[in-house]
C-alpha positions as a printed Julia matrix, in Angstrom:
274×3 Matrix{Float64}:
   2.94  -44.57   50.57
   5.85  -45.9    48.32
   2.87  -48.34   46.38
   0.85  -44.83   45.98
   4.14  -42.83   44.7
   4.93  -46.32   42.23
   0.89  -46.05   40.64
   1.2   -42.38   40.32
   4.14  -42.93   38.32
   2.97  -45.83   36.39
  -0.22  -43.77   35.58
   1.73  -41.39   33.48
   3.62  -43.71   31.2
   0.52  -45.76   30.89
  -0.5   -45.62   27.33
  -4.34  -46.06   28.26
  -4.22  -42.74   29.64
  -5.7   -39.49   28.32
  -2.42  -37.61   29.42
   0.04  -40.54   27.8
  -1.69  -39.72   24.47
  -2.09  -35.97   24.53
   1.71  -36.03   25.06
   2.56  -38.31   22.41
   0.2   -36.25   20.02
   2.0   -33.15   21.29
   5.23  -34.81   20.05
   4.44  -36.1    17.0
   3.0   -32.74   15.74
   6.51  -31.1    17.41
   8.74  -33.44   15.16
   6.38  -33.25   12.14
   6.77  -29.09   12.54
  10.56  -29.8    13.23
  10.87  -31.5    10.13
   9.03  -28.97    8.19
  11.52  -26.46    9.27
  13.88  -28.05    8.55
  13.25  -28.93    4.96
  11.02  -26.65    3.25
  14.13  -24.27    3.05
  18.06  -24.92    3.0
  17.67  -27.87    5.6
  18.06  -25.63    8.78
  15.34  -24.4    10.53
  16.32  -20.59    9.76
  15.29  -21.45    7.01
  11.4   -21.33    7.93
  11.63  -17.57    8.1
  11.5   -17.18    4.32
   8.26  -18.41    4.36
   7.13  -15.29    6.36
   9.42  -13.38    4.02
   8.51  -14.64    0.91
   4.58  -12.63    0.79
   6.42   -9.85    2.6
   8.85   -9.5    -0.11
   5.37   -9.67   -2.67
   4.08   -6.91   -0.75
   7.03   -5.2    -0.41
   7.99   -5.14   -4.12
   4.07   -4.25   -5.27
   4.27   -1.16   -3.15
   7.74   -0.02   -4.51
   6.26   -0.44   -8.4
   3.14    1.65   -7.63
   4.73    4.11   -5.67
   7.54    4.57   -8.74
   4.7     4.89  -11.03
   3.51    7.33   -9.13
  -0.59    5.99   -8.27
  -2.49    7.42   -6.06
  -4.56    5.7    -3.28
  -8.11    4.41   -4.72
  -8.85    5.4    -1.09
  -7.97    6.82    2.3
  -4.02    9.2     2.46
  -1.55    6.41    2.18
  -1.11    3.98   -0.53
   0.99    1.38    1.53
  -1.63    1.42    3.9
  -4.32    0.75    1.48
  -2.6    -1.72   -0.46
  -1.28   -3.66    2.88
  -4.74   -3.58    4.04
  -5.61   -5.87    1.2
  -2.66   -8.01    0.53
  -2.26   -8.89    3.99
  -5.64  -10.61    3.75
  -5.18  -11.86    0.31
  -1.88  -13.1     0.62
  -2.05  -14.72    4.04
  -4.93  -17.03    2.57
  -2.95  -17.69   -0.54
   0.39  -19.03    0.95
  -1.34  -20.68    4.27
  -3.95  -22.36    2.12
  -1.45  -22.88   -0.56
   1.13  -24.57    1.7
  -1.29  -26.26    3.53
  -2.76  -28.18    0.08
   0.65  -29.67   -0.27
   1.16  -30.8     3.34
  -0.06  -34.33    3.14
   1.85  -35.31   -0.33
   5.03  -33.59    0.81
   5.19  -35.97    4.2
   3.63  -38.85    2.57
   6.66  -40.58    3.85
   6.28  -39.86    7.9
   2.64  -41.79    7.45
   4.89  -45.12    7.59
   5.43  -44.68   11.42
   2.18  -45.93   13.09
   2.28  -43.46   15.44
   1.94  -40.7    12.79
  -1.67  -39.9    11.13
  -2.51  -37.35    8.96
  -4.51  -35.21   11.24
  -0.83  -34.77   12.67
   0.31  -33.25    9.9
  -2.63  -31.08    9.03
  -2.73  -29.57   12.27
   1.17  -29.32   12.69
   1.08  -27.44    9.58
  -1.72  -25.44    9.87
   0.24  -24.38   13.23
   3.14  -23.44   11.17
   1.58  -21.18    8.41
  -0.09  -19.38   10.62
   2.79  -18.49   12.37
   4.45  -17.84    9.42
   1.7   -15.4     8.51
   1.78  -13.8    11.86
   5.21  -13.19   11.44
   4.48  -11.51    7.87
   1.53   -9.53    9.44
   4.18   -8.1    11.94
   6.89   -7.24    9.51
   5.06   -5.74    7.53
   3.56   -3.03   10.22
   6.97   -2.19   11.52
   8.28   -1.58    7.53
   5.07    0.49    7.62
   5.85    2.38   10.82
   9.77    2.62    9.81
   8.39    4.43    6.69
   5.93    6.65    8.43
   3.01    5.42    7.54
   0.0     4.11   10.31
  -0.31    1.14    9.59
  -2.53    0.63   13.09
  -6.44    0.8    12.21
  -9.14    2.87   14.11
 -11.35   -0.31   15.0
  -7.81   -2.84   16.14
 -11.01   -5.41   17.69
 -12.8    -5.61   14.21
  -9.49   -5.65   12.29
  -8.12   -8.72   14.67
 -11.66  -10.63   13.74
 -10.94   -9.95   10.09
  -7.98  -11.59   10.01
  -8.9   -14.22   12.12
 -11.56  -15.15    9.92
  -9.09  -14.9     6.84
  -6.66  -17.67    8.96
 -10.29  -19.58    9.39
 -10.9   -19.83    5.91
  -6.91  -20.61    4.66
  -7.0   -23.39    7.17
 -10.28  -24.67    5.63
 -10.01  -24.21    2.15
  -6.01  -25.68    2.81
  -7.18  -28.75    4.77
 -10.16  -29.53    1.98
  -7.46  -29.29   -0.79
  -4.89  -31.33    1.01
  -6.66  -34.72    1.43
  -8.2   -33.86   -2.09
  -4.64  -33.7    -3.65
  -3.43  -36.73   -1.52
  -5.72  -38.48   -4.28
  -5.35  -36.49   -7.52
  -1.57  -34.97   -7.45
  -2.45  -32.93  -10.3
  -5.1   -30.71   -8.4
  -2.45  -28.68   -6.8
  -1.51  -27.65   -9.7
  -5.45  -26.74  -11.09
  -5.4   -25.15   -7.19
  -2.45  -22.96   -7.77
  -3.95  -21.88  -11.35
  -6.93  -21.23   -8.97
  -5.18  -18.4    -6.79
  -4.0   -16.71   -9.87
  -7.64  -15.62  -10.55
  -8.09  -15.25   -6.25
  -5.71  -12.85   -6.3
  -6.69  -10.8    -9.36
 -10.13  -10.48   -7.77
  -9.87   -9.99   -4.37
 -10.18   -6.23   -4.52
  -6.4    -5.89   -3.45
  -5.45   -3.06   -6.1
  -8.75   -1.34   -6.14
 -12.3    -0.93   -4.18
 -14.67   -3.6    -5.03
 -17.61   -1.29   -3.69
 -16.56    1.01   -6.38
 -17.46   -0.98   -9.29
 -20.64   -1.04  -11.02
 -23.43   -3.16   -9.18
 -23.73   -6.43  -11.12
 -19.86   -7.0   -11.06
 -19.16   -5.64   -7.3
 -21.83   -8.22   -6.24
 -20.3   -10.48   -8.59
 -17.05  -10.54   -6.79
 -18.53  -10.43   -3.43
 -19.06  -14.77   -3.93
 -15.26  -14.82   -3.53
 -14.68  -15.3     0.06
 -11.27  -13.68   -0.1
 -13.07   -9.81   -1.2
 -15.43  -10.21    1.95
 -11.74  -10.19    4.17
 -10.26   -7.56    2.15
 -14.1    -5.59    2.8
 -13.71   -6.58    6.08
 -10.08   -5.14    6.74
 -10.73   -1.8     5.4
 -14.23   -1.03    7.35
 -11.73   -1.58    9.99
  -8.77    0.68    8.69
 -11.84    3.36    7.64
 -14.49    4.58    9.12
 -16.1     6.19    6.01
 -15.46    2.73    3.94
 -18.07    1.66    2.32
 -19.54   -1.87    3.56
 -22.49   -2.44    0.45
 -20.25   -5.83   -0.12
 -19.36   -6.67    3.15
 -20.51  -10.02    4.84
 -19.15  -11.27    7.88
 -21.72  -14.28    7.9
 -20.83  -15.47    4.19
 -16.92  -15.28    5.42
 -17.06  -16.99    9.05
 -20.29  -19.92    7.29
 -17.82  -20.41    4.34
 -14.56  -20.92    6.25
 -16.45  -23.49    9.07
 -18.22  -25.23    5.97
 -14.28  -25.47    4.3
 -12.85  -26.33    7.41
 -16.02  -29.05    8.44
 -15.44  -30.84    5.08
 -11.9   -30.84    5.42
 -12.15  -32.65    8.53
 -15.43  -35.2     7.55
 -13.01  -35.7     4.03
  -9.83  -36.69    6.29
 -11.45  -39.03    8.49
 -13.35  -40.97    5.95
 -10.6   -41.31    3.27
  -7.6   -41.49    6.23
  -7.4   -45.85    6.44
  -6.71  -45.35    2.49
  -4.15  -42.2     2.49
  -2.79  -44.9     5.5
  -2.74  -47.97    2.8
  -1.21  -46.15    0.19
């Protein structure tokens, strides 16, 4: 009995073992997110909630200007709720991808410890943003409900899938970039040019299906427009879905996220070497 109770133990220290090294992967990705928090803001992990208020505070201050200005809503009753309905989206792929593109060069160091690789770190931060977005997602309905607008769609299933398809493709696009600026530093700076032009044609501060033919279909090659389409069919029921995709966005972000990962694991004994 006691030789049973002494193998059972030594079993679960054994390094061989499957459980050994799911645990040890489980704490390397914990101190890797720990150290995240800790440093991306002020050096105390309070700090990590301005990343979920930084895009809230976008959002926050692009509704205020419109609403001064006095613009109506290019569609449905509410303008907060049509503009949240594309910057959530738009913004949630931005910063995740964004943050994500600079997670390998900003823990270069950690890769000195054996025991840390840089799937770790992907994944830890991957976990992290989209958290952080989560976070942003629910702020930003209860400033919606505090101001009494609905921010709660008619279709909640098909809304849920476009926003998980918008965390697909931020966590493939930001995976592809990351190994690809581990290389060339000065891509993450060509990637954050890049979002500039995302942004401005996402469909965020208009309807894409409203613009003439050649340039609605045009825009529709941008990922990023087919989970802003794909938000409003489910905040609308009489929104148009001529533009919409759900293939094109779910193919695109597995393709991202596939290359990421092929990328990672052929380049990772160099990123390891130097």
């Amino acid at each position: 009995m006691a030789g049973r109770e002494y193998s059972s133990d030594s079993a679960s220290v054994d390094p061989t073992t499957l459980r050994y090294a799911l645990r040890q992967k489980k704490n390397v990705m914990v101190a890797v997110m720990l150290r995240d928090m800790r440093t991306r803001f002020f050096d105390h992990g309070l700090g990590f909630l301005v990343v979920s208020l930084w895009p809230l505070a976008h959002m926050v201050i692009l509704i205020a200007i419109f609403t001064l200005v006095g613009r109506q809503a290019p569609f449905g009753d509410s303008l907060n709720v049509f503009f949240a309905t594309g910057l959530i989206p738009t913004l949630s792929f931005m910063y995740v991808s964004r943050f994500m593109s600079l997670s390998l060069i900003l823990n270069r160091p950690m890769l000195s410890f054996p025991v840390v690789q840089v799937f770790d770190i992907m994944v830890a931060r991957a976990i992290l943003e989209i958290v952080a977005a989560c976070l942003t997602l629910t702020f930003m309905m209860c400033i919606l409900s505090i101001i009494g607008d609905d921010p709660f769609p008619y279709d909640p299933e098909q809304a849920l899938y476009a926003y998980l398809a918008t965390l697909l493709l931020a966590v493939g696009i930001g995976m592809l970039a990351g190994v690809v600026t581990m290389f060339l530093n000065f891509f993450a700076t060509i990637y954050a040019l890049a979002m500039i032009l995302v942004y401005m044609s996402s469909g965020t501060m208009f309807v894409a299906a409203a613009l003439p033919e050649p340039l609605a279909r045009a825009l529709a090659w941008n990922p990023v427009v087919q989970s802003v389409e794909w938000m409003r069919t489910a905040y609308y029921p009489t929104y148009s879905d001529r533009l919409l995709d759900k293939e094109y966005l779910l193919i695109f972000g597995m393709t991202a996220l596939c290359l990421g990962l092929l990328l990672e694991r052929l380049t990772r004994r160099k990123m390891l070497e130097g």
